[in-house]
Structures are given as structure tokens and as C-alpha cells.
N, C-alpha and C positions, 0 to 999 in steps of 0.2 A: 522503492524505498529499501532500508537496509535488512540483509535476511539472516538465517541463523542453521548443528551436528548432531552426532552419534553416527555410528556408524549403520551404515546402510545393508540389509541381509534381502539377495537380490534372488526372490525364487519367479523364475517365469510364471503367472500361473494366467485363467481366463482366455487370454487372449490366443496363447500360442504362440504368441508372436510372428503369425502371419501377418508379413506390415503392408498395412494401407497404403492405398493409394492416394495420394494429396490431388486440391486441384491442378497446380502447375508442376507437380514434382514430377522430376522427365534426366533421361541421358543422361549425358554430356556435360551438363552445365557445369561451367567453374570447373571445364578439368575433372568430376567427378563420376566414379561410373557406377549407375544404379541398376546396374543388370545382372547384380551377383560378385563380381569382383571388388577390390577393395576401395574402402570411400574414405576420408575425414572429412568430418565435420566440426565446421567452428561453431562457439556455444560462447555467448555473453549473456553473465548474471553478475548479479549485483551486491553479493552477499559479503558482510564484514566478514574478517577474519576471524574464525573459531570455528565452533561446530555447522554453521551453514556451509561455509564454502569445503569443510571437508563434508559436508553431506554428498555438496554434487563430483566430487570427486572419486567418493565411496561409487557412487551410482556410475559415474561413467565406466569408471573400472565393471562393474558388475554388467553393465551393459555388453564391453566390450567382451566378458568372458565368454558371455550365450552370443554374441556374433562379430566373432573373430575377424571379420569381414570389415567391420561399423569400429574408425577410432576416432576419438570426440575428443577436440582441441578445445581446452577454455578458457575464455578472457574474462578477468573478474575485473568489472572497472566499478568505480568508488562512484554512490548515487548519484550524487548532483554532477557529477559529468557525463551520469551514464547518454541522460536523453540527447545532447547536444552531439556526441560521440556516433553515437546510432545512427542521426540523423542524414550524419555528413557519409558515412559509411552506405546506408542504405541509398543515398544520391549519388554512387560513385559505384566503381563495380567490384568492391570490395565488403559487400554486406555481410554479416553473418549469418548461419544457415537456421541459427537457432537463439531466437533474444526474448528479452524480457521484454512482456508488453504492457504498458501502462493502461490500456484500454478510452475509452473513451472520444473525444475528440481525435487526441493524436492517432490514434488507430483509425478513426475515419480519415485521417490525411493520408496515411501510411494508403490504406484502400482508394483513394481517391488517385494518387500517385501510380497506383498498379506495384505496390512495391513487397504488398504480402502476397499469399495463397488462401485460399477458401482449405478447409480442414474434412476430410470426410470420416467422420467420426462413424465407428461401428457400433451396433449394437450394446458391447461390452462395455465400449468405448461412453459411451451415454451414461451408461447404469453407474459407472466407476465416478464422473464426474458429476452428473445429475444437471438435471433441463435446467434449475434456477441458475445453477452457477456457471451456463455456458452460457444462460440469456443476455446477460454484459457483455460477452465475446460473440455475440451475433449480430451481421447485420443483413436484415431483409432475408433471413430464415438462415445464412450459411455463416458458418463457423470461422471465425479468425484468431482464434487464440482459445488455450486450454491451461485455465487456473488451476493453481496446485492446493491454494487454502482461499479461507473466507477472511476478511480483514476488516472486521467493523473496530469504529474510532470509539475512543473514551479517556478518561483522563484514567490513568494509572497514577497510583498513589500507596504511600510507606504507611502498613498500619502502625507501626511501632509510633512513627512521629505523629499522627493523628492524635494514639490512644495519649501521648506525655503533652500533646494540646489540649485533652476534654474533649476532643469530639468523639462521638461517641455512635453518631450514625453519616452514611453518605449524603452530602447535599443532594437534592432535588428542582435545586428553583435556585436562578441567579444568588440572590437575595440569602439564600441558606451560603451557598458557595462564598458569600463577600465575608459573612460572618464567620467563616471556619480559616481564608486570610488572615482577618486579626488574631483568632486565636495562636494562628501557627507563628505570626509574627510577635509576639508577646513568648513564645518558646526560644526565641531568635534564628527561626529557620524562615530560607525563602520558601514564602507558598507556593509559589507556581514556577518550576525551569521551562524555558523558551526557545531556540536556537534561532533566534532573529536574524543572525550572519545570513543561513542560508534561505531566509525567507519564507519557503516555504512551512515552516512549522509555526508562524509568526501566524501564514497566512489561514491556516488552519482552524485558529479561532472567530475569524469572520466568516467562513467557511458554516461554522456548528452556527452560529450567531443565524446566517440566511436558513440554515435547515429548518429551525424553528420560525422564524419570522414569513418565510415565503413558503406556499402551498408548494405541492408538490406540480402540482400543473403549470406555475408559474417558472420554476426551475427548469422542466422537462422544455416548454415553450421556450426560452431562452437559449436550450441547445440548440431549439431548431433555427431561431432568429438571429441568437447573436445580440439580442436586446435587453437591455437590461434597464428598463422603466418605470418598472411596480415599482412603488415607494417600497416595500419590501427590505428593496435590496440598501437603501440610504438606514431603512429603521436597523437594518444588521450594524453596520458601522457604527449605527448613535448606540448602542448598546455596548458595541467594543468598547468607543469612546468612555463610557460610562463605565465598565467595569476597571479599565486603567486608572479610574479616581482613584482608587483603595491600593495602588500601588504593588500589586499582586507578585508580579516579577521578579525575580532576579537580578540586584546589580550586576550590572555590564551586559546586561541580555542583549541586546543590539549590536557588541559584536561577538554574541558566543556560538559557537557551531553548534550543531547539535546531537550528533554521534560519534564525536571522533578526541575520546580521551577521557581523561576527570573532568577536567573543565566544562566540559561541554555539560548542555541541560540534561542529557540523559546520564553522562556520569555525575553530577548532580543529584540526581535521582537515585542512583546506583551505590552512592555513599553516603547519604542521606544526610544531603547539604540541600538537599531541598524536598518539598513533602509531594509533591505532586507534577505531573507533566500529558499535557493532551497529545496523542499519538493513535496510530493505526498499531494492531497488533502484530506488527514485528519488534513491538516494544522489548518485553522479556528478554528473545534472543539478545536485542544489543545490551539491554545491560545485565546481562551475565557474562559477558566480555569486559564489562568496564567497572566489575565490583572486586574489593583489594582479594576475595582467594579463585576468581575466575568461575564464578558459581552462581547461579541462579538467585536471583534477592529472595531471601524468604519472607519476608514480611509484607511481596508484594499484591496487590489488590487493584478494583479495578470499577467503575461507575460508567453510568452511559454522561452525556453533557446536559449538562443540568436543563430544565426548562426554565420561558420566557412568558410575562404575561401580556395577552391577546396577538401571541404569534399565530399566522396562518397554518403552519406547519404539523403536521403530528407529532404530538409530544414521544411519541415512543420510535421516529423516523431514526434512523442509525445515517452516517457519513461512514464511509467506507471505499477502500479502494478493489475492483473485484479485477482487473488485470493480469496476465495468466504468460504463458510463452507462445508466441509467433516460428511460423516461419517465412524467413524472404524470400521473394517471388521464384529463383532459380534453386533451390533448396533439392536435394532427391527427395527418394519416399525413406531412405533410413531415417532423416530426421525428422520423421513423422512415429517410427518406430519409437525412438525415444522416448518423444511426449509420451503417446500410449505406456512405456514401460513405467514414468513417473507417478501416473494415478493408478497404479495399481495397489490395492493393498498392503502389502509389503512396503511397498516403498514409501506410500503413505504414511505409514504408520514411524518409518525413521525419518522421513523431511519431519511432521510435525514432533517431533522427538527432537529433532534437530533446531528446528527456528522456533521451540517450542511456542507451536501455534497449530490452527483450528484446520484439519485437511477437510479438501472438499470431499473424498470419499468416504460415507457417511460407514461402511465395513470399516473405516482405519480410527473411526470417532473415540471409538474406547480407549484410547489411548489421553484425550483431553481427560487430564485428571487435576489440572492445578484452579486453585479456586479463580482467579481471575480471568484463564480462560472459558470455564464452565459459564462464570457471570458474562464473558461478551457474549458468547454460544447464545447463551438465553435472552438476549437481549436482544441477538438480531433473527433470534427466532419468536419471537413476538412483536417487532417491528412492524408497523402500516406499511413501511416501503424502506428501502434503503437507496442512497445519493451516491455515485461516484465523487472525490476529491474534486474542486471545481475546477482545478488546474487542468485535468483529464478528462472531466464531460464537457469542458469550453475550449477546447485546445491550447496547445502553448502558445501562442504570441495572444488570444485575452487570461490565457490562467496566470502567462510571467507580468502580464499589467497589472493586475489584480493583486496578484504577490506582493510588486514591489509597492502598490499603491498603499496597501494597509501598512506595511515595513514603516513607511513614513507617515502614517496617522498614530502609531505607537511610537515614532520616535519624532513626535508633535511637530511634523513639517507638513502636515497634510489634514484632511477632514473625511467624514462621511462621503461627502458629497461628492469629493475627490476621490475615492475608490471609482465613485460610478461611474463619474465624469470619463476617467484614464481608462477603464475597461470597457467601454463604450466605445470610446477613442480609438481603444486598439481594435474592436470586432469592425471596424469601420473601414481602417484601413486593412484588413482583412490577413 
């Protein structure tokens, strides 16, 4: 998803930066020589323009100053092409030595391919990022990726357009949520912005829909089958179905992007043409790129997704994406250096400054000071369990069936039963 600046103040400390050894990081490869002499390394992220992508630009500079040796090339490609990009790139012998990793499925492909490296985290290395938030980047005890922040989902929302509708407290239950629509539409703002275009934010709400309706066993089981048969998964969609009665949306939602401009749902939200929008917490950084002085919305706030009645699920379960950076398979050990340099404190403390958002290094935490990050913090730290995005614990080809299946049950060419049906379809043909 999309990331977010300040600048970066880069002091070596902890580690030393004696850099680890990876598991396949070696020689030669690509041309590169990891024996002391000098290396570049290519680095693809994802960050909009503003203060993320100057974050990692700060950072590599700072990198390169403490190892004069280590210059770090970057390609910043825009979300929704990132995944497709990577993929042809890592099938080809032109991979990057350092990406962004969506974790889940795809990351099991990536491993299954032979296309990443196992990570050999040190000691420091642990303490900096912490066991919870490597346990989504592990499989079968070894390391494949090193997250920089925590990203639990919630709907963000404008207090100002709330307080000039009466509401006066956060929904917690469908049902409060449907009632504070009408209010908002009676102020003549859209309740809810959507980026239907690119699907995935569409797909998102049938996403929170199953978190609540399906046990957690039942979800987790599903990674492992690829099945998707608990009536569970049809009650998520009959609830979609049902909350689109009250017309929540946005005109034109179906074909509006959802990061990229005013228009979009998130500038929407950013100018407050609309009161509310469900998103992972790289919410903020994008729109304080998309509000009229380039600043941070102040009025903004932050709820978990409302609950459902006689869903399986824990009501206090968060959807959240926990996805970190890779490296591929022919990779040296400097681009293992790097990672290590990003969790360190210091630098923690300016990425989350930057994409104002929640760093995994819990030394860099004092710096979360905005109320709607504190409210996700607390929410997914009271959490039964937290879900990866389904797109990413079910891999791409059932997460893009999935997508596109709900896309067409909101834009009424499709049903419940069709989400199942096509995602079934697609784990089928594998």
C-alpha cells in the first residue's frame, strides 16, 4: 500500500553495523561484490510522493555516508503496479535486491519459487523489531522479511463533519454505523469514500465483513486449503449486500481511484467531501499529501470496524496488513545491512514521522503521539488476533478473484454467493 517524510537523522548505534550474513547472500552475484569492495543495490518501494519517499531517500543517503562502499538505487513504483512489476522482475534475472513485501500468500509463492532468502536476524536485530512482528514474516521458524511498522485497518473519519452531523460518539455495531450515514447525508456529505477503481479498497469491506463473521480457525484453515465453504464466508457478502441498502458511498465510487488526487476517496476525505474512509494505516501519510496546504488533516480520528450480530469472529480481531522488506534470492549481505539500519531507533522514529504511522520498534513508539494513531496502537494491542488483508494470506490469483468478485456485488452485477463461488474457482485452478 501507499507510504509516507521528515527527514531521516541517521546515527549507527546497537548494532555496529557489523552486517549479517543472509541465507543465500554470497559473491558475485548480479555483478556485485560482497567482499568489501563497492556494491549498488536496487531498492523498490512504494511510497507516494511527499514525506515517505523522501524518508527513504534521507535513509539511503545516511546509509551510504557510514558505508561509503554500499550505494542504494531506488525505484519507487506506484501501488497497484507494484505487485505485478515484482513479479515479472523476480521471474526474470533482473529482481531487485531489496522490495517491498506484502507477506502472506504471495510471500509463500515468492518461497516456494526459491525467489527470496531466509534472513538471519541477530540478536539486536529481534529486540529492535520484536518476535510478534516478525511472526507474519516467518515460515517454519525462518525469517523472510523485516516489517518497519504495524498496520491495523479501521475506518478513519473527519471529527469536524461528524460533530456538524450530531454524532457525537464512534459507531460500534453495523446498525449504529447505518445511522450515523443518514445523519451525515442529511449535512450533504458522502459518508463513506471508496476507491472502487482499483478494487482493492472496495474489496476491503468484505474483508472486515468475514473478520467478524468467520472464526479465526476457519480463516487460518482456509489458507491452508484454499477452501472457502463455511457459510461464514456467503454471511460476509449478505452483510455487504445489506449495508449498501443505505447507500453509504460516494457518487461515482466505482470508478474512483483511491490515492491519487482530490478526487480520489482519500482526497475526499482530505477535503472533506467526504466523513469517513476504511483503510490500513498508511492512511494519514496519504492524505496529508492530498489536503489544500500539504499538511496533515487535523480533525482526523480513527475507530476499529464496527461489529456484527452472531458473528464467529472476535469482536476486538483487527484486519491488518503486517508485510515488511525482502530480499531476492541472489541479493549480497549489504542488503541485509540496510534492513538492520531501518529498525533501528533513530530511524524508526523518522520513517514513523514520515508515514506518520505506528513503528515496530517499540524504543521508537514515543514518538506515536497523534490521537488516531494511539487509538489503532490500542486497538490492536487489545486484539484476540489480528488477519492479514485477504488478498495476501490467500495469494494473488484467489485474493484478485475475490477483489474483482465483491467490485461487481457493489456495482450490482454479482451476489454473495458469487464472491464464493469465483474465489473457490480461482484456488481451484490454482
Amino acid at each position: 500500500m501507499m507510504r509516507k517524510t521528515h527527514s531521516a537523522t541517521a546515527i549507527a548505534i546497537g548494532l555496529g553495523f557489523v552486517l549479517a550474513t543472509t541465507g543465500c547472500a554470497g559473491g558475485d552475484d548480479n555483478g556485485k561484490d560482497s567482499s568489501g569492495g563497492k556494491v549498488t543495490l536496487t531498492f523498490w518501494e512504494n511510497a507516494s510522493p511527499g514525506p515517505g519517499a523522501q524518508y527513504f531517500e534521507d535513509a539511503v543517503k545516511s546509509y551510504h555516508a557510514l558505508h561509503p562502499n554500499v550505494t542504494i538505487k531506488i525505484q519507487r513504483i506506484q501501488n497497484e503496479d507494484f505487485d505485478g512489476k515484482l513479479q515479472t522482475a523476480l521471474n526474470s534475472s533482473s529482481a531487485p535486491d531489496i522490495f517491498l513485501q506484502r507477506g502472506g500468500g504471495k510471500m509463500q509463492a515468492m518461497l516456494d519459487a526459491g525467489q527470496i532468502q531466509a534472513l538471519d536476524l541477530t540478536a539486536a536485530d529481534t529486540a529492535n523489531v520484536g518476535t510478534a512482528a516478525l511472526a507474519a514474516d516467518s515460515v517454519d521458524g525462518k525469517v523472510y522479511a523485516i516489517p518497519l511498522d504495524t498496520q491495523p485497518e479501521g475506518i478513519y473519519y473527519s471529527k469536524d463533519l461528524f460533530r456538524q452531523a450530531g454524532i457525537t460518539s464512534t459507531p460500534t455495531t453495523m446498525d449504529e454505523l447505518e445511522s450515523d450515514v443518514a445523519k451525515l447525508k442529511a449535512i450533504h456529505v458522502a459518508p463513506v469514500a471508496v476507491g472502487a477503481k482499483d478494487a482493492w479498497p472496495a474489496a476491503h469491506w468484505y474483508y472486515d465483513f468475514a473478520l467478524r463473521e468467520c472464526s479465526r480457525d476457519t480463516m487460518q484453515q482456509a489458507g491452508k486449503s484454499l477452501k472457502f465453504t463455511d457459510p461464514c464466508w456467503t454471511k460476509a457478502g449478505e452483510d455487504l449486500a445489506a449495508f449498501l441498502k443505505v447507500s453509504p458511498f460516494q457518487k461515482g465510487f466505482l470508478t474512483a481511484s483511491s490515492q491519487q488526487g482530490a478526487g480520489s476517496s482519500a482526497g475526499m476525505l482530505a477535503n472533506h467531501k467526504a466523513a469517513m474512509e476504511l483503510m490500513g494505516n498508511w492512511e494519514p501519510g496519504v492524505l496529508a499529501g492530498l489536503t489544500p496546504d500539504q499538511k496533515p488533516l487535523p480533525d482526523l480520528a480513527w475507530f476499529p470496524f464496527p461489529g456484527v450480530a452472531g458473528g464467529q469472529g472476535d469482536p476486538s480481531a483487527i484486519m491488518g496488513g503486517s508485510g515488511g522488506y525482502s530480499l531476492s534470492k541472489n541479493a549480497p549481505k549489504e542488503a541485509f545491512g540496510f534492513l538492520e539500519f531501518m529498525v533501528t531507533k533513530e530511524q524508526q522514529e523518522a520513517y514513523a514521522k514520515a508515514f506518520v504511522t505506528i513503528p515496530v520498534n517499540k524504543a521508537a513508539q514515543g514518538v506515536v503521539t497523534d490521537s488516531y494513531n494511539i487509538s489503532a496502537l490500542q486497538a490492536f494491542n487489545k486484539a484476540a488476533y489480528s488477519m492479514q488483508f485477504l488478498d495476501t494470506e490467500y495469494g494473488q490469483n484467489v485474493g484478485n478473484a475475490m477483489n474483482t468478485a465483491v467490485v461487481n456485488l457493489i456495482a450490482g452485477k454479482g451476489t454473495a454467493a458469487d464472491i464464493v463461488k469465483d474465489t473457490n474457482t480461482a484456488a481451484e485452478k490454482g
